[in-house]
C-alpha positions as CSV (number, residue, x, y, z in Angstrom):
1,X,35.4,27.6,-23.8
2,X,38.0,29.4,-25.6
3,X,37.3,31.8,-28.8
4,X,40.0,33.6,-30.9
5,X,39.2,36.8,-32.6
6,X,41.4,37.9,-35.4
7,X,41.1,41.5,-36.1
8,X,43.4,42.7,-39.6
9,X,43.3,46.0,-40.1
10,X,44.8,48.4,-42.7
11,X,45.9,51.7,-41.6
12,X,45.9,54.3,-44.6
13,X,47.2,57.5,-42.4
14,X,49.8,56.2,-39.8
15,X,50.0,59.4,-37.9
16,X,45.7,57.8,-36.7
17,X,47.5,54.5,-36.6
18,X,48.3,54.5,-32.7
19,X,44.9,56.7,-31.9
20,X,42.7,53.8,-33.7
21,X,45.0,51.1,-31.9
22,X,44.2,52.5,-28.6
23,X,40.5,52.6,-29.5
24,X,40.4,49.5,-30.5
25,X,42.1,47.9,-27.2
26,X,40.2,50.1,-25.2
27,X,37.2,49.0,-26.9
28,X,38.5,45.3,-26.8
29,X,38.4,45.3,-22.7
30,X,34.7,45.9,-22.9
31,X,33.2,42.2,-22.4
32,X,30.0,43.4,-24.2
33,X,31.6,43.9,-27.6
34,X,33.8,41.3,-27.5
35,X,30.7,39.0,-27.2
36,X,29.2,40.8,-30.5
37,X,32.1,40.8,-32.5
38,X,32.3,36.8,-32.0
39,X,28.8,36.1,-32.4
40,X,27.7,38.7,-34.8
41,X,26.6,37.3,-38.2
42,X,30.0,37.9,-40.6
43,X,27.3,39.8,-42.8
44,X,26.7,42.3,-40.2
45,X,30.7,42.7,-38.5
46,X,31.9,45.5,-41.2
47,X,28.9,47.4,-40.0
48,X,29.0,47.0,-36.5
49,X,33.0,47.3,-36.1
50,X,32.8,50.5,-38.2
51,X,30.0,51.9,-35.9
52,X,30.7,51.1,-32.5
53,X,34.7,50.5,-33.0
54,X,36.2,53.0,-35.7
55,X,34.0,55.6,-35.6
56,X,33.4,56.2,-32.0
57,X,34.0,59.3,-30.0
58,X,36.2,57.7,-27.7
């Protein structure tokens, strides 16, 4: 079964631009979230990208 996932994002500061692109692939290689992110109710994606994508540590 194949599943595309578009992801658009708006970068406001581009000198965080390549920090939050590397989070976000990083992040992306992690079979878990991917499987959220696609099955996730679109009500509850803005909050769960922002928490677990965007605003981790790593």
């Amino acid at each position: 079964m194949a599943v595309s996932l578009v992801i658009a994002l708006i970068v406001e500061n581009p000198q965080q631009q390549l920090k939050l692109l590397r989070c976000l692939f990083g992040k992306l290689q992690q079979p878990d979230i991917v499987e959220t992110l696609i099955t996730l109710p679109e009500p509850q994606l803005k909050e769960y990208f922002t928490k677990y994508v965007l605003d981790s540590d790593e």
